[in-house]
N, C-alpha and C positions, 0 to 999 in steps of 0.2 A: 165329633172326635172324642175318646174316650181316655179323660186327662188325666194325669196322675195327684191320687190324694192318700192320704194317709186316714188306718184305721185307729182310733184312739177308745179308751177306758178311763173314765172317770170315776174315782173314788167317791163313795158321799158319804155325806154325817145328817141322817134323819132328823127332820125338822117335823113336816106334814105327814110325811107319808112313814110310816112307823118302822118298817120291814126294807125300805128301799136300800141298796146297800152300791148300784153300779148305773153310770149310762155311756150305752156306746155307744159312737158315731165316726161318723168321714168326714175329713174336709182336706181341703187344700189348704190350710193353712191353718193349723191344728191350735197352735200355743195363742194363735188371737183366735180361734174359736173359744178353747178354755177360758180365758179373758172375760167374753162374752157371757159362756156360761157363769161363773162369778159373777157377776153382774147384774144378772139376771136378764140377759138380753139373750138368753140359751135356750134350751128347750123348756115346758111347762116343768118337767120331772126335776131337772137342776135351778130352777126356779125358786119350788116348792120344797129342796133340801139344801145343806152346805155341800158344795161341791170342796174337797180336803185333798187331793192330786189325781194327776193327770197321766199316764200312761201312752205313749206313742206308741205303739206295737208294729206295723208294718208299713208298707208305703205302698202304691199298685196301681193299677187302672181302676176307674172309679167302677165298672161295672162289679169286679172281682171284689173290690174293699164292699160295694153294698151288699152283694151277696154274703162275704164274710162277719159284717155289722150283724146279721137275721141270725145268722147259726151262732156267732161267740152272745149276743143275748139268749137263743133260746138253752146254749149249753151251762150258760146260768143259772138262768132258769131252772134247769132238771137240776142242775149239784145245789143249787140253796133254797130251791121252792119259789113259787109263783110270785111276781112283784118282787123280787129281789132284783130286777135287772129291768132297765127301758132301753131301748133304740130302735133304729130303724122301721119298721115294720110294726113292731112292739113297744109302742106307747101310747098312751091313754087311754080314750075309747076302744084301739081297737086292740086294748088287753085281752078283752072277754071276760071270762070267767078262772082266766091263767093256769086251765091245764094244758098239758100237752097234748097233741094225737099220739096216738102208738106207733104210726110209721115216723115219726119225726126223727132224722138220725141226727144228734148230737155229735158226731165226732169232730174229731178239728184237725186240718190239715198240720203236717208237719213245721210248716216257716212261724204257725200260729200259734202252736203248742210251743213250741220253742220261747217264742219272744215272750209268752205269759209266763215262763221259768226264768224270765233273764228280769223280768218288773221286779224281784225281791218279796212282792206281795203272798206268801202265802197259800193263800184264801185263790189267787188268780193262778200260783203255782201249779195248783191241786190239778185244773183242769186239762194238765198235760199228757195225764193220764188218757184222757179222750185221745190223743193222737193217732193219726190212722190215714192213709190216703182214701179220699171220701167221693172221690168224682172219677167216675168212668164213661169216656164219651166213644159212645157206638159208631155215630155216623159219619160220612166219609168227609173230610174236608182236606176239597181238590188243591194242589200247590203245581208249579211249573218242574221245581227242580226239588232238590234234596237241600240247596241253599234255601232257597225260599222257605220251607217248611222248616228251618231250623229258627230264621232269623223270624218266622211266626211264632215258634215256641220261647224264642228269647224276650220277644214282647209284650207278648198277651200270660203268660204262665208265671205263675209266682217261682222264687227260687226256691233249687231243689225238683222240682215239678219233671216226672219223667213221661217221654212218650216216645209212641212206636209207632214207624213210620213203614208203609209196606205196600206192594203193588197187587194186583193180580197174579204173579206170576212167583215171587218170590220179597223174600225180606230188605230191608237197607240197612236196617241196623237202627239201635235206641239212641234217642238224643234227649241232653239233658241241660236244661235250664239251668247253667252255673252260676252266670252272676249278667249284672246286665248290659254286658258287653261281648260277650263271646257264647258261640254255643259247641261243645264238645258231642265229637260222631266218636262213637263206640262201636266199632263192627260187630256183627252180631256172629254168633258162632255156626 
């Protein structure tokens, strides 16, 4: 089952690592993660620097929070330069050499660019400028009804999140991931 956890940003204040300035990650239980990190009971990177605040940014299904973890580090990454940022995917060993590929798309969904303008921070502000819808999925996934495929879009898609539902034969109209209780049909024209 794919639980819900939150995506977090920790501020640092370099100790070892000279350049290091962020580390993101997921957990289910964010504020004793931080804790942890403090502690030194967190990852090698918050270890290795002062972790100085904590940033809760969104909440989600854990599959969606890791994928979001890879892209708000690597969109770091690209706005401060290389080793500015660790999580997910991106930490330690498998930094590399810390450039980017050129297909790599840094942009950042809407709910994401959002909440990094609502941190007060700046520097995390900036990156809202990245905002863009970033995911488009081709292939067909089957449902029973028009319920069904709403109350999947209410689940699985972050808020805000639109999509279009359609048959072989004709349209049903866009449904939209409002909040996480209800989902709103829009007939289409």
């Amino acid at each position: 089952m794919d639980s819900d956890c939150a995506l977090y940003v920790i501020e640092l204040e370099p100790k070892k690592d000279s350049n290091v300035m962020w580390y993101v990650g997921i957990s289910k239980h964010p504020e004793k993660r931080y804790r942890e990190h403090c502690v030194e009971y967190g990852s090698k990177c918050t270890h290795r620097n002062t972790c100085v605040e904590m940033h809760v940014l969104l909440w989600g299904k854990r599959r969606l929070m890791r994928s979001l973890e890879d892209r708000l580090t690597l969109a770091l990454w690209d706005q401060y330069g290389p080793g500015t940022t660790q999580g997910g995917n991106y930490t330690g060993e498998k930094l590399g050499d810390g450039t980017l590929p050129d297909d790599v798309d840094t942009s950042l969904p809407p709910p994401l660019a959002s909440a990094l303008e609502e941190t007060g921070d700046e520097r995390l502000a900036k990156l809202s400028e990245r905002r863009r819808v970033y995911m488009t999925i081709e292939a067909e996934v089957p449902f029973s009804s028009v319920e069904e495929a709403g109350e999947w879009a209410d689940r699985e898609l972050p808020e805000g999140a639109k999509i279009r539902l359609s048959t072989s034969d004709y349209e049903l109209g866009t449904y939209y991931a409002e909040d996480s209780k209800a989902v709103e049909k829009i007939e289409s024209e």
